[in-house]
C-alpha positions in Angstrom: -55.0 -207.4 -137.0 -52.6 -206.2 -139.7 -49.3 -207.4 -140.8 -46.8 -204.6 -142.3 -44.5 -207.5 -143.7 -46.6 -210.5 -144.7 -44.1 -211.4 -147.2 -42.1 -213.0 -144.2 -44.9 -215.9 -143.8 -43.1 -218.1 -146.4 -40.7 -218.6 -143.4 -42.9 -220.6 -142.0 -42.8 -223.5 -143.6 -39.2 -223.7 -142.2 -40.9 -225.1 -138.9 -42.4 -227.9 -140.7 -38.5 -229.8 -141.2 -37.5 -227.9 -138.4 -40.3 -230.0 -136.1 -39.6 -233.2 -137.4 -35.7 -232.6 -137.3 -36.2 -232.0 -133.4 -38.9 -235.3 -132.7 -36.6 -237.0 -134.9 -33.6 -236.3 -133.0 -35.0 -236.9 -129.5 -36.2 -240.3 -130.8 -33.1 -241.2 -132.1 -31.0 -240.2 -129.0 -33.5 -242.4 -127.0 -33.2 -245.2 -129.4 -29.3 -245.6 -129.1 -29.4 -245.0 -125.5 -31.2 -247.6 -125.2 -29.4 -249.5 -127.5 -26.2 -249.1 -125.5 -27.3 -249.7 -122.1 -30.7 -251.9 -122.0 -34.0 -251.2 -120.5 -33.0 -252.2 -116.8 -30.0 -250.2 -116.9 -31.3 -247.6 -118.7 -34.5 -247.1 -115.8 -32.0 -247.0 -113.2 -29.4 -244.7 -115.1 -32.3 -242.1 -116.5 -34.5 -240.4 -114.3 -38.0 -241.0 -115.3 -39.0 -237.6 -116.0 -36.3 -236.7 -118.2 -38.2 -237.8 -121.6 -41.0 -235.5 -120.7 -38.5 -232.5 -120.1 -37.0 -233.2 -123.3 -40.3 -233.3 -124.8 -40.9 -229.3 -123.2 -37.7 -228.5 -124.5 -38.6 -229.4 -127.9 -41.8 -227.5 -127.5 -40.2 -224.1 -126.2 -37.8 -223.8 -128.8 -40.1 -224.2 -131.7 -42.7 -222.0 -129.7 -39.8 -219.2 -129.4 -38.9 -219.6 -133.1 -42.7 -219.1 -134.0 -43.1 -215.9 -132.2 -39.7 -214.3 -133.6 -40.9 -215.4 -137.0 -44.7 -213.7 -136.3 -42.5 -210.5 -135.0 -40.7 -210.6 -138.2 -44.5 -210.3 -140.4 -45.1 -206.8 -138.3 -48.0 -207.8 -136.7 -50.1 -204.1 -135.7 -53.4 -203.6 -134.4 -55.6 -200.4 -132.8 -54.6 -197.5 -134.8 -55.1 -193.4 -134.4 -55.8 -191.6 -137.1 -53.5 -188.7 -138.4 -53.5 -185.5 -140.4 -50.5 -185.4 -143.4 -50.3 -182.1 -145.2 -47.3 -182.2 -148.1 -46.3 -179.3 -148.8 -43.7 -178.3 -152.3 -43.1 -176.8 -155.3 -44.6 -177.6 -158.6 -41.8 -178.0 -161.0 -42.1 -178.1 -165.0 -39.1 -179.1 -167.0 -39.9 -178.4 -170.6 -37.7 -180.0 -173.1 -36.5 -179.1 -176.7 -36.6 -182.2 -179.0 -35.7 -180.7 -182.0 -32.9 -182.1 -184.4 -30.4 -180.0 -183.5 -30.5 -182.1 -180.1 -28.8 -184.8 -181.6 -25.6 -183.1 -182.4 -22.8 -185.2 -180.8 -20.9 -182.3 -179.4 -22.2 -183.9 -176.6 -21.7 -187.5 -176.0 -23.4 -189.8 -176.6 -25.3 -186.2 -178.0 -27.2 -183.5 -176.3 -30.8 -184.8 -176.3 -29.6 -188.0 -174.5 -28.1 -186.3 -172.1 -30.3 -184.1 -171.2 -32.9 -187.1 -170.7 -30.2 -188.5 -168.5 -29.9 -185.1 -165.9 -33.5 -185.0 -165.8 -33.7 -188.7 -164.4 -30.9 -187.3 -162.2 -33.3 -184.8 -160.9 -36.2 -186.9 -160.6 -33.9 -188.8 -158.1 -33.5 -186.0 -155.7 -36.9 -184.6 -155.6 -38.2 -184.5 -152.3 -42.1 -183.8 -152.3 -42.5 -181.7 -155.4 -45.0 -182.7 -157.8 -43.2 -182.6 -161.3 -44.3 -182.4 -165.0 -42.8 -182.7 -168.7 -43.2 -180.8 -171.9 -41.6 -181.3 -175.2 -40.8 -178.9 -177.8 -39.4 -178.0 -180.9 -41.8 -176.1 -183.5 -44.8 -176.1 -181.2 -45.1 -177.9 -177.8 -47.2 -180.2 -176.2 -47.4 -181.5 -172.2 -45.8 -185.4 -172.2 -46.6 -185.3 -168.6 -48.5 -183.8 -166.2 -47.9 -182.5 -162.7 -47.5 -185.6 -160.9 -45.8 -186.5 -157.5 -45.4 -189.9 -159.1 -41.8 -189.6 -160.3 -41.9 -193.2 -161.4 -44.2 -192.3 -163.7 -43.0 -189.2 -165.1 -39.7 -191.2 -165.6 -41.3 -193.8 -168.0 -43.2 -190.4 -169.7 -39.5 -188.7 -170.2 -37.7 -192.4 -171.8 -40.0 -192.2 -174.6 -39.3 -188.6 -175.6 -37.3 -188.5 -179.0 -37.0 -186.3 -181.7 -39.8 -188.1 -183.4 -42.3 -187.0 -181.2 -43.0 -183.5 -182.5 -43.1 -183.2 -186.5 -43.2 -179.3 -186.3 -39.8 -178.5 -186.4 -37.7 -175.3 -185.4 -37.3 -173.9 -181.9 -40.4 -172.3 -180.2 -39.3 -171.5 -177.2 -42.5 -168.8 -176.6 -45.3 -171.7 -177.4 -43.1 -174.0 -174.8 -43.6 -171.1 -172.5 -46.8 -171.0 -172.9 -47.8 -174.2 -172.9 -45.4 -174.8 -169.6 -47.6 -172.2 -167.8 -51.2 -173.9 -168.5 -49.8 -177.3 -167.3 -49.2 -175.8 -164.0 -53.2 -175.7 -163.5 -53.6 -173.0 -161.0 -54.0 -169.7 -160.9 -52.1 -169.5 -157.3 -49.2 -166.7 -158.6 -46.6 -168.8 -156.5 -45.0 -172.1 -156.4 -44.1 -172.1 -159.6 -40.8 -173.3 -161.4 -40.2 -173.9 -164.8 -36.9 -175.5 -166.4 -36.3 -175.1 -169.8 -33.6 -177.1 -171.5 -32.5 -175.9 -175.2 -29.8 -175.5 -177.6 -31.1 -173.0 -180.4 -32.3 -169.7 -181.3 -35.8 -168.9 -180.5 -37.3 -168.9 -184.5 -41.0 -167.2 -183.5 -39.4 -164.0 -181.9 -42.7 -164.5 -178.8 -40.0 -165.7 -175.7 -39.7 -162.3 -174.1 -43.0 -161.5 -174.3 -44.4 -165.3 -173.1 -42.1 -165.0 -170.0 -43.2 -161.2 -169.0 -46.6 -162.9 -169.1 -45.2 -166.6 -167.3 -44.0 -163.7 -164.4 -46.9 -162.3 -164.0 -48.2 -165.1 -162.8 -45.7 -166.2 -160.5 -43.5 -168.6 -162.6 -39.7 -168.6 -162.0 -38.2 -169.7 -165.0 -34.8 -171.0 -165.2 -33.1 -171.4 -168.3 -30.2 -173.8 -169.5 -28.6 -173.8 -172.9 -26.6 -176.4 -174.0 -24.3 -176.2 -177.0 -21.8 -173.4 -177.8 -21.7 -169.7 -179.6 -20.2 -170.9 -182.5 -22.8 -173.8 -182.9 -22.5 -177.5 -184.0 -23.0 -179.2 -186.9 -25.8 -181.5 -187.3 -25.9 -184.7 -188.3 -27.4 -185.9 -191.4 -31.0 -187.4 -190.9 -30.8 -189.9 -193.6 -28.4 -192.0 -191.3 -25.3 -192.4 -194.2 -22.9 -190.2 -191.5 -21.5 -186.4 -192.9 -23.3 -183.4 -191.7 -26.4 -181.5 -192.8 -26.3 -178.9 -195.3 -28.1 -176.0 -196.8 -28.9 -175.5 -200.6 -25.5 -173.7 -201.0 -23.6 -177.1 -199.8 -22.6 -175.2 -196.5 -22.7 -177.1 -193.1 -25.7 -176.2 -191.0 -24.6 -175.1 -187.1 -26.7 -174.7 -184.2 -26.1 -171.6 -182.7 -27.3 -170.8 -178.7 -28.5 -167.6 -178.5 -27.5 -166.9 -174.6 -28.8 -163.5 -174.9 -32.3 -164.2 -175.3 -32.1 -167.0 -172.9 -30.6 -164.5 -170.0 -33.7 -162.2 -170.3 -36.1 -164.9 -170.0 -34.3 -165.8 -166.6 -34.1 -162.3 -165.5 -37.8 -161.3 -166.6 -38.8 -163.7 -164.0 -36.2 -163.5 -161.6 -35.0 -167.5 -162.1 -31.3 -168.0 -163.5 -29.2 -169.2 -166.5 -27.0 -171.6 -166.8 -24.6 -172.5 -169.6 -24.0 -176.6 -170.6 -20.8 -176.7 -172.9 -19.9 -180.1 -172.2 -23.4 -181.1 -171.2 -22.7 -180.9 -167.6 -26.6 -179.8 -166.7 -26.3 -178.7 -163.2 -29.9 -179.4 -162.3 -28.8 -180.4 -158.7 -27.5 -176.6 -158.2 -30.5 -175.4 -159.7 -33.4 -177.5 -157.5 -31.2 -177.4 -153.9 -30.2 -173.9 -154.0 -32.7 -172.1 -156.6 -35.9 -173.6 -156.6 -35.9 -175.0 -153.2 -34.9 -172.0 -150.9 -36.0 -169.4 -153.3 -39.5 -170.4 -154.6 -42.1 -170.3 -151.9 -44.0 -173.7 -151.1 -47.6 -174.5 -151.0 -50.0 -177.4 -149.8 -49.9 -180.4 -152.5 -51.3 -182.9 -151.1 -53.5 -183.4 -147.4 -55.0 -186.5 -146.3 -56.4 -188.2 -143.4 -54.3 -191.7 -142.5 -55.0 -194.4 -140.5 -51.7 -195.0 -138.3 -52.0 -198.8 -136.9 -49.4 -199.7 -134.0 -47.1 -202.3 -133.9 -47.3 -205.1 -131.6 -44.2 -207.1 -132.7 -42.7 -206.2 -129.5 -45.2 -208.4 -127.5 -44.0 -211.4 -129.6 -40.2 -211.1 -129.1 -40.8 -210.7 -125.5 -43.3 -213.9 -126.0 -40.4 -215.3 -127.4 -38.0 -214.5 -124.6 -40.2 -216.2 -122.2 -39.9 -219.5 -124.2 -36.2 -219.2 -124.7 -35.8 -218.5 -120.8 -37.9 -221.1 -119.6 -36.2 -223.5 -122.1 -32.6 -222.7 -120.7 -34.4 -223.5 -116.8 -35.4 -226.5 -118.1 -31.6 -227.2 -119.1 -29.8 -226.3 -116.0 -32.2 -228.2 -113.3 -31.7 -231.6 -112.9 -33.6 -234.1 -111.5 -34.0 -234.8 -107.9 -32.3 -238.2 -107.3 -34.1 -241.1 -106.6 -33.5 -242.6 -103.0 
């Protein structure tokens, strides 16, 4: 036997005070009974059975309250054993971290919120294994393909800027390095995310996502940040702005062009964040999952046990029904 909710056993030490209330009370009711009227009277008055009926009272009630607590646990036994196949997409959001990211054209600025739309999509992922990488002058995977989205949550709170000391914007190595974490050589299933506000700096994105389509990865691209650019803020932490050696502010500039023919080299989408309003929502319900063909992730043989609490309510029933007899016959009057 097997319990699916053992953590309701505590409740059993309810009957302990709950059985002593009951004798205590049937004792006591006897006791000033007897108290009022006097053992003679109280013989002739009380038919002699009626302390023993009590007594079965007492004994169905707690006997009903046992069973509808043991129904509460779960209680299963026999099983049958079934065949689960999950089936999804394997989804890699790949991440710039760059300093640019902190530029507070977005509140509380864009890195954060980024972070923030990714838990978002974590949230409504339904069966899709999911994996992280982090870039800015090169790349690296922070997490791998998991179906553990608790896990790949606690992977994307510790990304910062601090993570990569390479800076710049790579966006062809983050490509690259998106398409070995997806660990297969299967030329379908395949969705890649990537999340940046700057120029590509190594001139290798075209060229990584012609090769990330040929091998069946859908890439969907979302810049965040403006044509114009933003200024960024000054890394030494004393406020202002950061500047070049001729004293001028320093912007971050999206380059939307580049970004579009990465999208359409692979036949994903691209989407455009100016207030940091990261539709990843649109993006997984209505791109990735009606347009990116599924696979098998996961198959497994369970054990499936049955539950039995209904046999113990009914049990209980029983008690209850028998304990409302006893309350409606009376006695048979003594001639």
């Amino acid at each position: 036997m097997r319990f699916g909710d053992p953590g309701y056993f505590y409740l059993f030490w309810c009957l302990v005070p709950l059985i002593f209330f009951m004798v205590w009370g049937v004792r006591k009711k006897h006791q000033l009974t007897l108290k009022f009227c006097g053992n003679p009277l109280l013989s002739r008055l009380v038919h002699p059975g009626l302390e023993k009926r009590h007594l079965r009272k007492t004994i169905f009630i707690v006997l009903a309250i046992l069973f509808l607590l043991l129904s509460l646990t779960r209680p299963r036994w026999g099983y049958q054993w079934e065949d689960l196949h999950q089936r999804g997409v394997d989804v890699i959001v790949a991440l710039d971290v760059s300093n640019s990211m902190l530029a507070e054209d977005i509140k509380p600025n864009r890195l954060e919120r980024a972070k923030r739309k990714i838990s978002d999509l974590l949230d409504m992922m339904e069966g899709d294994r999911v994996g992280l990488v982090a870039f800015a002058g090169t790349s690296f995977v922070q997490c791998p393909l998991t179906l553990d989205y608790g896990a790949a949550r606690i992977f994307l709170s510790a990304i910062d800027t601090q993570l990569i000391p390479v800076q710049g914007t790579a966006i062809g190595n983050a490509i690259e390095t998106s398409v070995k974490a997806f660990r297969t050589q299967e030329k379908k299933s395949k969705a890649l995310i990537l999340i940046t506000d700057g120029e590509d700096q190594t001139g290798k994105a075209l060229s990584a996502a012609k090769s990330a389509g040929s091998q069946g990865v859908k890439i969907y691209t979302i810049g965040i940040g403006g044509e114009m650019g933003a200024p960024l803020p000054n890394p030494s932490g004393n406020g202002g702005f950061r500047k070049n050696q001729q004293g001028e502010v320093i912007l971050s500039k999206l380059d939307e062009t580049t970004l579009q023919q990465i999208a359409l080299e692979t036949g994903g989408s691209y989407v455009r964040s100016v207030t940091g309003d990261i539709d990843l929502k649109t993006i997984y319900k209505d791109q990735i999952k009606k347009h990116v063909e599924k696979k098998e992730l996961k198959s497994e043989r369970r054990k499936i046990w049955q539950e039995r609490f209904q046999w113990f309510i009914f049990i209980a029933l029983i008690f209850l029904v028998a304990e409302t007899c006893l309350s409606e016959k009376r006695p048979s009057e003594k001639s």
